[in-house]
Structures are given as C-alpha cells and as structure tokens.
C-alpha positions in Angstrom: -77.9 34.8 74.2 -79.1 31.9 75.7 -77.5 29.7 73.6 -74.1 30.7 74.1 -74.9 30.2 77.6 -75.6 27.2 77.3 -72.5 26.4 74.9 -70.6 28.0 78.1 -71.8 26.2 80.1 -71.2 23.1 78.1 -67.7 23.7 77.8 -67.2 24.1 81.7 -68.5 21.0 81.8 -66.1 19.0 79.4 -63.0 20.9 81.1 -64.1 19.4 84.5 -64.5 16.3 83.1 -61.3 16.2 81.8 -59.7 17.6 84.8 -59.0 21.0 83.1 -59.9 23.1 86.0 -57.8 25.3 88.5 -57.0 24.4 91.9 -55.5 25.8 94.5 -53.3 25.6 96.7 -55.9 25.4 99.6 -57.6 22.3 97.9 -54.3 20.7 96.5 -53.4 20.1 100.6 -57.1 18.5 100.8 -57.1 16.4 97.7 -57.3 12.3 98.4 -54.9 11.1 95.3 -56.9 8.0 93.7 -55.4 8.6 90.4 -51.5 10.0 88.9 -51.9 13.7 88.4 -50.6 16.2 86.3 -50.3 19.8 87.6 -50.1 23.0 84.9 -48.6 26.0 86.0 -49.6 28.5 83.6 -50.2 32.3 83.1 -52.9 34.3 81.3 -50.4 36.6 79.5 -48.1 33.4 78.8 -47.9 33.0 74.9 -46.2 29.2 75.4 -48.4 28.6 78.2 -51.9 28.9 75.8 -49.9 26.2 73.3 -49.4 24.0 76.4 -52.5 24.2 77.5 -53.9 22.7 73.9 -51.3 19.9 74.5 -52.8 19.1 77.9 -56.1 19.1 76.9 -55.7 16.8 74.2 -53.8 14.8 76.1 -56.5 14.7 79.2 -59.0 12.8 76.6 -56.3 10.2 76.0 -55.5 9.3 79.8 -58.8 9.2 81.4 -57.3 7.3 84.2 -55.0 10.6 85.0 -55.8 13.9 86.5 -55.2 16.9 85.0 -55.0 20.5 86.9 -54.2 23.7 86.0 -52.4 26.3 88.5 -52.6 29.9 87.2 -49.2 31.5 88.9 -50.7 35.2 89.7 -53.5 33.4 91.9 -51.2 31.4 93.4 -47.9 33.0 93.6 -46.5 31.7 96.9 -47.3 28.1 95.8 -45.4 28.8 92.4 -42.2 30.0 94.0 -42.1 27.2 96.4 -42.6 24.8 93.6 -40.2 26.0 91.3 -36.2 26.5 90.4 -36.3 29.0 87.6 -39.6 30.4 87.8 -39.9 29.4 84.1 -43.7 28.6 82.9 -45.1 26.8 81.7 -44.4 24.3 84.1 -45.8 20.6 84.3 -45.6 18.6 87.4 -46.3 14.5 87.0 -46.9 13.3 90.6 -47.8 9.5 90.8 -47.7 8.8 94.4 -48.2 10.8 98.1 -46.6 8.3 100.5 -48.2 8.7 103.8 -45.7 8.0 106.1 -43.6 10.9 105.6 -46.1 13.0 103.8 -44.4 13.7 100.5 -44.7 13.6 96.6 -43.2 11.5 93.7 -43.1 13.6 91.2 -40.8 15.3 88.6 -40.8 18.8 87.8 -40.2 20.4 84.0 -39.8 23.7 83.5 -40.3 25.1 79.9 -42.6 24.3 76.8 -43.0 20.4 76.3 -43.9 18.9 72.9 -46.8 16.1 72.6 -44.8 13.2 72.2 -42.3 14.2 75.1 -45.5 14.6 77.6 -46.7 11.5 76.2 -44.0 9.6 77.5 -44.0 11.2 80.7 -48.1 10.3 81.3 -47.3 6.7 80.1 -43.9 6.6 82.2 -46.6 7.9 86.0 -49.2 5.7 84.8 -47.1 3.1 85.3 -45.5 3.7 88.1 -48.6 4.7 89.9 -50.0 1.4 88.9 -46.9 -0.1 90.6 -47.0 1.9 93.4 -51.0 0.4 94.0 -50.0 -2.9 93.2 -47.1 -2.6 95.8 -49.6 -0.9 98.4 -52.2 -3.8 97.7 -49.8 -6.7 98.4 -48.9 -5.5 101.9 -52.1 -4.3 103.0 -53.2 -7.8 102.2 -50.3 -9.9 104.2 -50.5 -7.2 107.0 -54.0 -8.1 107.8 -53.3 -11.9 108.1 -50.0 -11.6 109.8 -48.5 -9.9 112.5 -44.7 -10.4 111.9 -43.9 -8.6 108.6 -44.1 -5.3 110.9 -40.4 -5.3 112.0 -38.1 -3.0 114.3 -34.7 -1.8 113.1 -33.1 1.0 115.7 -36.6 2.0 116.9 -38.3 2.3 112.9 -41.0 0.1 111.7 -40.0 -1.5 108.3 -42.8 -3.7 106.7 -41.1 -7.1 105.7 -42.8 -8.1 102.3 -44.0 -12.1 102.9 -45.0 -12.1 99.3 -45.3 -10.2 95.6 -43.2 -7.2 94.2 -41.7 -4.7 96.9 -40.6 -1.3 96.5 -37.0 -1.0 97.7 -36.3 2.5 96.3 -34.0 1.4 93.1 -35.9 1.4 89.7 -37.2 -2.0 89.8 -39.1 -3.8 92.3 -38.3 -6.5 93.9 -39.5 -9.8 94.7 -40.2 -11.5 97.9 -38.9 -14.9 97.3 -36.5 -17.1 95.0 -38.2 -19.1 92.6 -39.5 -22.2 93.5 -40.7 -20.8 96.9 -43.7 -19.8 98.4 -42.4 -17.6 101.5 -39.4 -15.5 102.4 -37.9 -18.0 104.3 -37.9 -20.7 101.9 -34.5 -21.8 99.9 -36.7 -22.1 96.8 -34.9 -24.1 93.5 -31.1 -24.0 91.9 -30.3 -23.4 88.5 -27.0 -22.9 86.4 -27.0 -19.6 84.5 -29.0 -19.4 81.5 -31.3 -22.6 82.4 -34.9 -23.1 83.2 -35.1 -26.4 84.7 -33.3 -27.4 88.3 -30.9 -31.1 87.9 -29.0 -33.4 90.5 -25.6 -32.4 88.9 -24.1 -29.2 88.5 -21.0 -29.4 86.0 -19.8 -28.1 83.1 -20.4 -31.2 81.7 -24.1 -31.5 82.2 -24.6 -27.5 81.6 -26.9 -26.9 78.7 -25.3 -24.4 76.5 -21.7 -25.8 77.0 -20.2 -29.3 74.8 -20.2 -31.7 77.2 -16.8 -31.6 78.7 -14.6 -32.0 81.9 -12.6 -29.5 81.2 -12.6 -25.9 83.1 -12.6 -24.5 79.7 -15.4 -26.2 77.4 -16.9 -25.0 74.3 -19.7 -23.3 74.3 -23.2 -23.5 72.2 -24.5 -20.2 73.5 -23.8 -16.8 74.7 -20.5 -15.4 73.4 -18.8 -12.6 70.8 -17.9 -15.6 68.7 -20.9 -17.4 69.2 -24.2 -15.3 69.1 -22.6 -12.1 70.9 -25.2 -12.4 73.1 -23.9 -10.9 76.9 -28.0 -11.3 78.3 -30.3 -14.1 79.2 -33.2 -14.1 75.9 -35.9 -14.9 77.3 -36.2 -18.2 76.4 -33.5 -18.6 79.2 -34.6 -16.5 81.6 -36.2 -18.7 84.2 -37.6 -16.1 86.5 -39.8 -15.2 83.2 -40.5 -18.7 82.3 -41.3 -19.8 85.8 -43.5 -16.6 86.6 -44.4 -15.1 83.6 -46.2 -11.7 83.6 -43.2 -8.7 83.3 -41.0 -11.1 86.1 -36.9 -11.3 85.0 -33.8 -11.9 86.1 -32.0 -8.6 87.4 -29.7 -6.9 85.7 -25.8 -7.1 87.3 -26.4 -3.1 87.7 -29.6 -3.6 89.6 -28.2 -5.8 91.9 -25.1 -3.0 92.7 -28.6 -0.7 93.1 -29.9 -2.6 95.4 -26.7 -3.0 97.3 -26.1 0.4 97.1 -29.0 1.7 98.1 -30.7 0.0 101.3 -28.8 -1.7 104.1 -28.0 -5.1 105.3 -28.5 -6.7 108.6 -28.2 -10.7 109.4 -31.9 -11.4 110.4 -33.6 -15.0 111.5 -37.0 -15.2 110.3 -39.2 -18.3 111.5 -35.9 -20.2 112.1 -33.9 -19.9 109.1 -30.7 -18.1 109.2 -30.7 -15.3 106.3 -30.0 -11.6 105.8 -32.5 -8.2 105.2 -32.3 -5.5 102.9 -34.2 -2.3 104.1 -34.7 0.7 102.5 -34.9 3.5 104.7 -36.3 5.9 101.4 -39.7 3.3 101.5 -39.6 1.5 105.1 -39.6 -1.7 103.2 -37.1 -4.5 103.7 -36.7 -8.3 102.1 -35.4 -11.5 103.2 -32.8 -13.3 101.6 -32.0 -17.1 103.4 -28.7 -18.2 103.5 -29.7 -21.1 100.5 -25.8 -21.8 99.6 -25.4 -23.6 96.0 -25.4 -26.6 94.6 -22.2 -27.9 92.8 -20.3 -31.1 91.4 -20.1 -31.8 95.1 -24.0 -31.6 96.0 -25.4 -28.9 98.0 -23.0 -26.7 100.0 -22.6 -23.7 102.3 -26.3 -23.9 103.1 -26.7 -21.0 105.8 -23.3 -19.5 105.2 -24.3 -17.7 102.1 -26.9 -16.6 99.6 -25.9 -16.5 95.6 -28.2 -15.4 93.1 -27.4 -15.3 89.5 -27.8 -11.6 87.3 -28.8 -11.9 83.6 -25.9 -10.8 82.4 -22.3 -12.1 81.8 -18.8 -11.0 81.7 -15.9 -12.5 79.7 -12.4 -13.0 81.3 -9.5 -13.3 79.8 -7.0 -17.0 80.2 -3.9 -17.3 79.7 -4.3 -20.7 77.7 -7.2 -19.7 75.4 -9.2 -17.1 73.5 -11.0 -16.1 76.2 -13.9 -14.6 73.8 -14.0 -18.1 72.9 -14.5 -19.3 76.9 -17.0 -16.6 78.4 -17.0 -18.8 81.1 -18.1 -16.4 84.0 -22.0 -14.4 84.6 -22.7 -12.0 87.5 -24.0 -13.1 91.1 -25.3 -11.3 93.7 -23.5 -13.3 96.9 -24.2 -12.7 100.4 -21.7 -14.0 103.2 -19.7 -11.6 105.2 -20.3 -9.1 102.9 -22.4 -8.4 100.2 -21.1 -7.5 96.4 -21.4 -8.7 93.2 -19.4 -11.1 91.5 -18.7 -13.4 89.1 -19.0 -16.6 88.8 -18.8 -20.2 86.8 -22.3 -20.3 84.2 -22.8 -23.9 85.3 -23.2 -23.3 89.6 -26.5 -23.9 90.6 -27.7 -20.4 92.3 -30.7 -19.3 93.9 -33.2 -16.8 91.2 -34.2 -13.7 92.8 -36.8 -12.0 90.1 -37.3 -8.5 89.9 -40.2 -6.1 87.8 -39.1 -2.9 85.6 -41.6 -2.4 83.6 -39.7 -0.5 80.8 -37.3 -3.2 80.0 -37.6 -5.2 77.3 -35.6 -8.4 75.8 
C-alpha cells in the first residue's frame, strides 16, 4: 500500500512539474504570465479529450519554457461557455501575451481533437511570439527610463514612440525604429538603389549594379527577371537591411507595407526638429517615426523634408510599348510618404531610404 502511495504521489509530482494540473477560473484571474501558456479544456467522460490529454503531456516535456493547464468543463462550466463558440471539447487555448493596458489576451482558440504535429506548430508559432512580445516589452522599458519624450499625446491617449529596436505595430511583423544607417528616429540614415548593399554618390541606371551600364531608360538587366533568374524578391545576398543588421532583420514585403498603411494611422509629427510623419497603432499604443529623408537621384539629393520613400523587397514588371517588358522589369515597390501615404512603384536604381522589419516565419 505504501508504495503505490508513494508512486501517487510521484506522479502528482511530475504533472505539476509539467504544468499538467487544473486551474480555475478563480486562480487563472490571479496568475502573473512569465511564460506562453496553453489551456485544456477537457471532460472526464470525454473519449477525445483522454487522447488529447496524452498529446499535451508529451508535448509539456518538450516546451519546458511553456505552461500547460488543464480546465475540466463540469468544474468550471461558466468559464467554459464564456470561452467558447461551439461548446466542442476538447478545446486548446495558446495565449502568449496579457497586455496590461487594456487587460486582455492574445490567444487563439481551437475547438476539436488536434493531432501532435498540428499542436506542435502552434507551441512553436506562441513561443515565438511571446519571445517577441518580451523582446518588444524590454526595448521600451529600457528607453522609457532614460527618456522622457517617447511618451506622446494623440487626442488625449498616450502612445509610446519607440527611439530604438523592433516595435509592435499590430500587423504580423514588427517594425523597426530607424532606416539603416541611423542611430535614432529622427535621423535620415543611408540611400541605396533596390537590390544593393552599399550607398554611392550617383544614382543612375548606369551605375546600378544589376543593370548593363547604360543611359538608356530601358537597360539590360543582369538580375532579377522572368527571362533572367525569375527572381521577383531581394535573395539575401541583396537585401541590405539583412546584411547591414543581420540577426532575422529584412526588407518588408510590398504587402507588409499596405499592412502597415492599413492598419495604424498617420499624422505629420516634428520630433527634435526634423520634419517627418508617425504611424500609431491604436490596437498596441505604439507609434514610429518616419523623417521626411527625400532620395537621392542623377540630380543629387532631393525633396529632403517633402517626402519619405523606402524601398519593399519585391518587384513588379510593367509592360512598354517599345520592348518586352519581361525583358525590362524596370520598376520595385516603395512605401512613399508625402501628402499621402501608399505604395508604389518605382525605378530599381533611386536611391531610397531602408526601413527593416522582423517576421520571424519568413524565410528567403
């Protein structure tokens, strides 16, 4: 007898450690979130639930550095049908982040058996974000406590304006703080034609690196085409946020930039002097600074404080009337900021501002 005690009580033991106890609803409101979680809704009498559970548990050894909770739905009934849609079980819940200012959850909700590999994913997919979400949190707690003026005020809300690092603006990537070449907001930062890592005092098709050298408004080019590589994306060999930066830094995508545009708001702003615009997501209470840096072409600099370009990794090709236009993919996306701000294409060799972003999930 007292061995199977003690075996009982030796099995309590591993489940806590692994997180495989029930909560309730009581201490879910009390519990400090250090770590991403993963909630189990289950029932005794619940055939699918008992092969979720073995799931879960095995999958509790392999993330160590994620909770894992069970939630039996006849203890806690009015906490299950607040929760869910269907009132299918079992139910998993992956929450990676309580945000503090307006007291709610990131999490999604699945209703239904999940297989291993499909749960996998999902632990990986709020590991990372959480990870984000910290590194985000980090980064302004940081600059807040040596600076007074990245607290802002837009129609009576505070919105933290990021000086440095990677900011959450509510779109799937985050964002960075600065061009390249810069080392705050309000700096112009380097130029650089599309597809090239290193900044130059001309900016013509004839100096541009993946184009013949030629005068012409049509040249030949050496890379990036359907006839040439059919390549429509930066490699990264010629990305120059991920060459200047490193780490999981990249040029945006053309979509990310209608994202962004699409999903905060824009307001002119002068920061320490230098005429620019803000983005500010009301969904984070985050906002970034984009100076009005112009763009360099055959004539030199130009349009400085009139408007902000920034290149996207990706290209378009437009048809002429005098060539095979898939032979002259002349044009890449831009984010440009002037009296308005959209995305739209423009000549490879303009020398625009870089405006990195992270996403974590992409890959070359």
């Amino acid at each position: 007898m007292k061995r199977y005690y003690l075996l009982f009580l030796l099995c309590i033991g591993i489940s806590v450690a692994y997180g495989q106890r029930n909560l309730t609803e009581d201490e879910w409101d009390e519990l400090d979130i250090t770590k991403p979680i993963v909630l189990e809704f289950y029932a005794n009498w619940c055939a699918p639930c008992k092969q979720q559970a073995t799931i879960v548990s095995q999958l509790a050894r392999e993330f160590p550095d994620i909770e894992f909770y069970k939630v039996n739905i006849d203890r806690e009934k009015d906490w299950f049908s607040y929760e869910t849609q269907d009132g299918a079980i079992p139910m998993i819940q992956f929450i990676y982040e309580r945000d503090e200012r307006n007291n709610f959850y990131s999490k999604a909700t699945i209703a239904g058996f999940m297989p291993y590999n499909e749960m996998r994913d999902s632990c990986i997919s709020i590991l990372n974000q959480f990870n984000n979400a910290q590194r985000k949190k980090n980064i302004q707690q940081r600059v807040s406590s040596i600076s007074t003026d990245t607290i802002i005020d837009i129609d009576g809300i505070k919105y933290h304006l990021a000086l440095s690092g990677a900011v959450d603006m509510g779109t799937r990537a985050l964002w960075a703080a600065c061009n390249v070449g810069a080392y705050s907001p309000q700096e112009m930062g380097e130029y650089y034609s599309w597809g090239e890592i290193e900044s130059k005092s001309v900016y013509a098709w004839n100096t541009y690196k993946h184009a013949y050298p030629n005068d012409s408004e049509n040249p030949l080019f050496k890379k990036y085409g359907p006839k040439i590589d059919r390549f429509d994306r930066l490699q990264v060999s010629d990305d120059v946020a991920k060459q200047k930066w490193g780490g999981n830094w990249r040029l945006p995508l053309h979509e990310e930039f209608v994202e962004l545009v699409d999903n905060t708001k824009w307001k002119a702003f002068d920061l320490r002097g230098v005429n620019g615009c803000i983005a500010y997501s009301e969904k984070t209470k985050n906002a970034i600074f984009f100076p009005l840096a112009g763009c360099k072409t055959d004539q030199g600099l130009v349009e400085v404080e009139v408007s902000a370009n920034m290149w996207a990794m990706d290209m378009l090709y437009t048809e002429n009337s005098y060539f095979d236009y898939y032979e002259y993919p002349r044009f890449a996306y831009a984010l440009v900021i002037d009296e308005q701000v959209s995305v739209q294409k423009w000549a490879r060799f303009m020398g625009f501002s870089i405006r990195p972003v992270i996403d974590v999930k992409y890959n070359y």
